[in-house]
N, C-alpha and C positions, 0 to 999 in steps of 0.2 A: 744258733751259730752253725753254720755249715763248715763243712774240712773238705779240702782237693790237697791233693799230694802230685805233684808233675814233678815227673822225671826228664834231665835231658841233657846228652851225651855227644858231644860234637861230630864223633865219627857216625851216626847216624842221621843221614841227612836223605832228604827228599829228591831234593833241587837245588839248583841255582835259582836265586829267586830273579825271576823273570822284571826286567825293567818294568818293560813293556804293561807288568799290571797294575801301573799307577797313571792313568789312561783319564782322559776326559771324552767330550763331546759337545762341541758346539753346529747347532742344526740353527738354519733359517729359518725359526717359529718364535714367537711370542719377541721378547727382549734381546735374546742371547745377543744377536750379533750387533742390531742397531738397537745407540744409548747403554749395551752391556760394551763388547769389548770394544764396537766403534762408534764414536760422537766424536766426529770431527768441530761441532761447535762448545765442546765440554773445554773448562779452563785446563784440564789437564791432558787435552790433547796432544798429541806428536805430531807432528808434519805430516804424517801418513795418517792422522786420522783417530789413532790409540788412545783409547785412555791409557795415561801413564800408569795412575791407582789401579786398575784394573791388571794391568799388567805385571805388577809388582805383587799382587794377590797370586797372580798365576804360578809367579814364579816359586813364593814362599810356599804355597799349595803344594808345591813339586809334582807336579802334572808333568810326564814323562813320553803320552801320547795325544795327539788331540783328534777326532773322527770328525770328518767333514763331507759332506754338506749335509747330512741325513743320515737316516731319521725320513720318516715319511716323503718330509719335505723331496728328497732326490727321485721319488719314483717318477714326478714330470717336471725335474728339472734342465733346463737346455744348460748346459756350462757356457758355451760358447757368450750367454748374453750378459756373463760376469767379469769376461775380457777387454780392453781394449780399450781406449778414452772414454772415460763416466760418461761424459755429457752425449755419449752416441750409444749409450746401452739401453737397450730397449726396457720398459716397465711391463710385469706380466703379472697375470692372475696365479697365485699361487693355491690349487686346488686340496691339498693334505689340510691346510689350517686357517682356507678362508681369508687369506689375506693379498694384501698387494705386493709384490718382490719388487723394488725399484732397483734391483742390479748394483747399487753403488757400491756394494760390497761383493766381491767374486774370486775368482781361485785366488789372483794374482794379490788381494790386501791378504788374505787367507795368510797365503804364503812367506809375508812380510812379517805376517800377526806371530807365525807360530814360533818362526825364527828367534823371533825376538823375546818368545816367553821361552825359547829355550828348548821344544819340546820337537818331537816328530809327528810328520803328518802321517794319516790314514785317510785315504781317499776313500768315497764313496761314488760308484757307476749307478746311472741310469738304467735298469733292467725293467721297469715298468710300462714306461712308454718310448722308450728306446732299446736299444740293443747293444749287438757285437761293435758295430760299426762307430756309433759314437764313443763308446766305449775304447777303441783302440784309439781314435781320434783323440778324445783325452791325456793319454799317454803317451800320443806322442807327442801330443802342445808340453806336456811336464813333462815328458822326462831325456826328448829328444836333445841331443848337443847344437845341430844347427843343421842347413843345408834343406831340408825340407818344407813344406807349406808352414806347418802349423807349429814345427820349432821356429820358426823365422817370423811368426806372428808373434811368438813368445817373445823373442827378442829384441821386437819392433816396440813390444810394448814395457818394455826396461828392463826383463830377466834375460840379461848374457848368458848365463849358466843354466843350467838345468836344473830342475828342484831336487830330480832321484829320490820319489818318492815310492818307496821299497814296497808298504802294503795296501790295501786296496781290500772293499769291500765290495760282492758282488751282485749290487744290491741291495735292498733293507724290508725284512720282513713281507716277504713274497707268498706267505701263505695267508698273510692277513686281507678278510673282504672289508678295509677300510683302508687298503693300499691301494693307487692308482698303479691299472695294471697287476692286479694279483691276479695268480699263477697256481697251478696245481702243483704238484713236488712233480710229477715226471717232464710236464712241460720246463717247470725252471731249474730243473737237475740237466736238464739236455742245455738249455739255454744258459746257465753256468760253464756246464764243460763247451760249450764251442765258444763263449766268452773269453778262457780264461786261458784254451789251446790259442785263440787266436792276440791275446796281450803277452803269452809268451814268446809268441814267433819273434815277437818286439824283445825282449827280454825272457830267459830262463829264468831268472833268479828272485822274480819277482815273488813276494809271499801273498796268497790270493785265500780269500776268507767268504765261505758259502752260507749263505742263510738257512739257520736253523730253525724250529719253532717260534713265531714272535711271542708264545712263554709256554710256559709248563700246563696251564689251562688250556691249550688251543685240544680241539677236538679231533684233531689229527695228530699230536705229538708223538712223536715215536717211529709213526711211520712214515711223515714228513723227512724226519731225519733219514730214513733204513732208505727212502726212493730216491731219495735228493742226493746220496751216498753211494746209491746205485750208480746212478748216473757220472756222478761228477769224481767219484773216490781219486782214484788218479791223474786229477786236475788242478783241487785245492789241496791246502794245505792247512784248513784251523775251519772250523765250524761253528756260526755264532750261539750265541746263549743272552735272551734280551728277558730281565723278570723287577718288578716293581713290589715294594711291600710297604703294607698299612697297617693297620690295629683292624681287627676286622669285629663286628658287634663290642667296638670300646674291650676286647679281651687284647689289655697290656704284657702280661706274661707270655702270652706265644707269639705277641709281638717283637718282645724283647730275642726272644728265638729264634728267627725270622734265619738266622742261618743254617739254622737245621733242615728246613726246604730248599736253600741254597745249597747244600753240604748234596741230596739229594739228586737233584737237578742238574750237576754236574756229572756226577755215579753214574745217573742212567743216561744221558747223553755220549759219555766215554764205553758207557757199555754197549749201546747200540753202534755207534763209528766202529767198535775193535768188531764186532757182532760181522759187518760190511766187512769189512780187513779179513778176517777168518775164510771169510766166505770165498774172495777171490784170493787168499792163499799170498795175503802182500805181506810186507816186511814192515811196510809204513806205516805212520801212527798218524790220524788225523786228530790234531792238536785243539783247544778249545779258546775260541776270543769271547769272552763273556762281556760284549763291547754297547750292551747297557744295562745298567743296573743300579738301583738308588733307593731310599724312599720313597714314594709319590703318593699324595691322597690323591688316586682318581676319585672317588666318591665323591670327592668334594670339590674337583675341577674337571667336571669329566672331561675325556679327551675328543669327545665329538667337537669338531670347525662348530662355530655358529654356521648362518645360513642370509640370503634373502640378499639384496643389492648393496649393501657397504660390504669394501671389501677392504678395508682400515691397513695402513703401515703400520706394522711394530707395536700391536696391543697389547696390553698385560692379559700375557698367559702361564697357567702352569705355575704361578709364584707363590709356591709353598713358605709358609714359615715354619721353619723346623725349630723342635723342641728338641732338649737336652735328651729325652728319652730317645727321639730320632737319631740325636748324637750314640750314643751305646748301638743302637740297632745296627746303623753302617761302621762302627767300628768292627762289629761282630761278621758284619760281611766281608771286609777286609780280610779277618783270621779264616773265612772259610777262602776265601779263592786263594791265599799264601797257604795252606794247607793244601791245593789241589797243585801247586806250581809244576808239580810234573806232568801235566797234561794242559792247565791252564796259563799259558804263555803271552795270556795279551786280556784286558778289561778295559771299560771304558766306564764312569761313574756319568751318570746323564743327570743333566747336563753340567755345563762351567759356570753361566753366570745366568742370575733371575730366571732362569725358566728351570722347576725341582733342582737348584742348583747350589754349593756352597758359598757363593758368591754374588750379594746383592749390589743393585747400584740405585741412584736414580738420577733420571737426566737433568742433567747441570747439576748434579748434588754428588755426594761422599759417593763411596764403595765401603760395604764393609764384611764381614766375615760372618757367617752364619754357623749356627751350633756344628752343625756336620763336615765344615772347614778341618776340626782341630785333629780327631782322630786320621782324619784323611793325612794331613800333613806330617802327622807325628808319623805314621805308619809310613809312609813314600820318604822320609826323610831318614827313619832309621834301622826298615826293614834290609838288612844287606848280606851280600855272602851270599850264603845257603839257609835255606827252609830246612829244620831240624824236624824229625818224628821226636812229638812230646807225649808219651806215656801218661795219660789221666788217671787217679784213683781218687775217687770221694763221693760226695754227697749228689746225692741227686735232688730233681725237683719236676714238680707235676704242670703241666700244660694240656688244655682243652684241644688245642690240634696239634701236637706232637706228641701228645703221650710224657710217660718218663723219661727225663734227659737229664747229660749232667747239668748241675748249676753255673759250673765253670769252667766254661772253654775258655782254649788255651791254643796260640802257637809262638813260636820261637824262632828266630834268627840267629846266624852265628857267622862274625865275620875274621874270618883267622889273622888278614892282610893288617887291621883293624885291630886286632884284638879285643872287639866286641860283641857283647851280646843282647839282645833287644828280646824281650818274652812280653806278649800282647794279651791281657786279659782281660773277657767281661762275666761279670757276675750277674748269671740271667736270673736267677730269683729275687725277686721283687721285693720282699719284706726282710730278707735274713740276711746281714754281711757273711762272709769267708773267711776263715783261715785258710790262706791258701803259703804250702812249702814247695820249692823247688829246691828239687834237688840236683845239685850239679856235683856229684862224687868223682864223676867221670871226666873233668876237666878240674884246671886249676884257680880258683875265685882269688879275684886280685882286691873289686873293691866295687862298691853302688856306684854308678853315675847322677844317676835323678829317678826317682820311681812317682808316674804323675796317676792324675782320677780324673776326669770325666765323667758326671753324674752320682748316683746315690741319693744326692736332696733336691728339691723342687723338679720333678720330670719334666714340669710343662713350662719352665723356663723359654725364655727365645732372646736372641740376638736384636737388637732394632739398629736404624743409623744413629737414635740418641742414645742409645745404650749398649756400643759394638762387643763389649766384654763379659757380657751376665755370664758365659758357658764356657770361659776360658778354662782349658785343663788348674787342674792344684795341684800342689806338692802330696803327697802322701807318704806323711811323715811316719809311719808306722813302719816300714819297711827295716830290714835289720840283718846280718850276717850270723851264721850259726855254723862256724866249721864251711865244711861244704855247702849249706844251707842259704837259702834265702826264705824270710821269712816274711808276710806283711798279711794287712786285713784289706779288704777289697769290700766296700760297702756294698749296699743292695744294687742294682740295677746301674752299674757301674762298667765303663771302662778303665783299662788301665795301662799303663807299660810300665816297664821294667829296666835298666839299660844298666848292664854289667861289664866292666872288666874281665874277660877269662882268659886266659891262655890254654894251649892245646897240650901244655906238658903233665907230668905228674899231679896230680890232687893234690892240694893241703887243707 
């Protein structure tokens, strides 16, 4: 049995926790868009096209941001051919993933989709095979009010209003040589900054997001950032962070850990930008969108396009089934990026629906919720307020690529408005449950609301459409008040939450 002792005091706090990092991704590749969130011939289509189930996942999800259109997919994509009556949109070769884009879906259902699931868009620019110029063209079809070309096109084609859509990516993984159009970091740090000076001339206020490493393995990482930073520092304002994790030789324990390389790869990204900052003597802080990040077995779908003369619409790509173990792993990534909230103000979990996604469908059939739906939700639903600093003391445990780490990470929320508290835990060692105490001396404990679990038994569990429920959270009834205390056991390989009553006055 292992022991963790967290400490945690509401007047020590992090952050505001950032909306923005309960973030999605939907790219033009495999299912996402067509038969995931749009089948217009599905029984539970909308007028527009939606699936309603689909949309109703979205919402319970509490997906707060959505990133469009790419993902690879945007490095040759034209926008313009996703405007304007379907039946006049051109059909194009879509070269990122081998397939056919038949346009009927583009900004304007986009815009409709995202609405209605509630969330904010994140635009994604052409920097591959396009430029400045399309690039401003885009913003001004969105976000212009009227009186010009391409606000007037906008409004020809049913949006009177403007979308205002605030952030924008400049680009997507521009250092990768499996992107159309990649780029050296000087060429697309120059090509960033005249991007992003000329979409401000259009707007100041705009929040503009530079690509960073497409992951912590690229061969250039570091200096990518330090050139790209060069260049661009006083242009944007958030710097991305794109990383994918597996089990790697079947070793489950550093899998289970997978946010300890997260926790990492945050550190040294923030420490390179402040590194830039230092250097030209600024004030500003370029902020971090970790705007993809998930489980994904490439190994076992790799991500190379097939090849050769089909070039198929909407083929199943990328459709992971995620096990319960998958479920703890991106819970665990959650607690890392809400533990980075002061720098990390915006994620995106890739993707939303069937492609490495928590949300399956099949055309004409169900939608249903996959293991890594549940932590996601629980956490965007009741992470609020502010990001507390929680105090660790306890046990530790051994992993092949991490070395020693605790067994039990940990972070906290605290909402005063609310007078609640939410503490997220996973128990990364494999064989041994936790005692784990929290101690809250420093506030006043009123009363438990629910304290849930998320694995411990069967890891390789999975969700199917005939069996949408195998990995629903349980109750974890062990959980218990002790004075200022909280006390519970936290199985092996385990998620969990916590959700208390505190007040911010005297302790009892």
């Amino acid at each position: 049995m292992n022991t963790t002792r967290l400490t945690l005091d509401p007047r020590r706090r992090v952050a505001p926790v950032p909306r923005r990092l309960f973030g999605s991704f939907v790219e033009h590749l495999g299912r996402c868009v067509y038969t995931g969130i749009y089948e217009p011939e599905h029984p539970a289509a909308d007028p527009d096209g939606f699936r309603r189930d689909v949309l109703a996942l979205v919402r319970e999800l509490g997906v707060t941001t959505v990133r469009y259109p790419g993902g690879n997919f945007v490095s040759s994509y034209r926008w313009e051919d996703g405007v304007g009556p379907a039946d006049r949109r051109p059909a194009r070769l879509d070269l990122a993933w081998h397939t056919l884009e038949t346009n009927a879906f583009g900004l304007d259902e986009f815009m409709r989709w995202v609405r209605k699931a509630g969330a904010e868009p994140i635009m994604a620019v052409n920097l591959g095979t396009r430029g400045t110029a399309e690039a401003v063209d885009l913003l001004e079809y969105a976000n212009h009010r009227g009186g010009s070309h391409l606000a007037d096109q906008r409004r020809d084609n049913g949006a009177t209003d403007p979308y205002g859509i605030r952030l924008w990516c400049l680009g997507n993984e521009m250092d990768g040589p499996w992107q159309v159009g990649a780029r050296t970091a000087p060429e697309y740090g120059r090509l960033a900054a005249q991007t992003a000076k000329a979409m401000r001339r259009f707007d100041p206020t705009l929040e503009l997001i530079a690509c960073g490493s497409s992951h912590l393995g690229m061969p250039t990482f570091g200096s990518w950032e330090r050139d790209v930073l060069t260049e661009a520092y006083d242009d944007v304002d958030l710097i991305s962070l794109h990383a994918y994790y597996q089990p790697v030789d079947d070793d489950l324990p550093s899998f289970l850990a997978s946010a300890v390389e997260m926790d990492r790869y945050i550190d040294s990204v923030t420490a390179i930008a402040d590194s830039v900052g230092a250097i030209r003597r600024s004030t500003k802080k370029i902020m971090i969108a970790f705007d993809e990040w998930n489980v994904w077995y490439q190994s076992a779908a790799p991500s190379t396009p097939p090849s050769g003369e089909d070039w198929p619409v909407a083929p199943r790509l990328l459709e992971d089934h995620y096990s319960v173990a998958d479920a703890v792993v991106v819970g665990g990534l959650l607690i890392s990026l809400l533990r980075h909230s002061d720098r990390v103000t915006a994620a995106c979990q890739a993707q939303l629906v069937n492609v490495i996604a928590p949300i399956m469908t099949e055309p004409g059939g169900p939608a249903w919720r996959q293991t890594i739906f549940h932590p996601f939700a629980r956490t965007a639903r009741h992470a609020r307020g502010a990001v507390l600093d929680v105090l660790r003391d306890g046990s530790t445990t051994t992993t092949d690529r991490h070395g020693e780490i605790d067994a039990v990470d940990a972070v906290a929320t605290w909402d005063d408005t609310a007078g609640e508290m939410a503490v997220f835990l996973v128990n990364r060692a494999l064989a041994a449950p936790a005692e784990v105490t929290v101690d809250l001396s420093g506030a006043e404990v009123r009363g438990i609301i629910e304290c849930v679990t998320v694995g411990g038994t069967d890891l390789d569990a999975r969700n199917t459409a005939d069996g949408p429920d195998h990995a629903a959270p349980r109750p974890n009834d062990t959980v218990r008040r002790v004075g200022s205390e909280i006390r519970l056991t936290v199985p092996p390989a385990s998620w969990n939450m916590v959700r208390l009553t505190v007040g911010s006055g005297e302790p009892v």
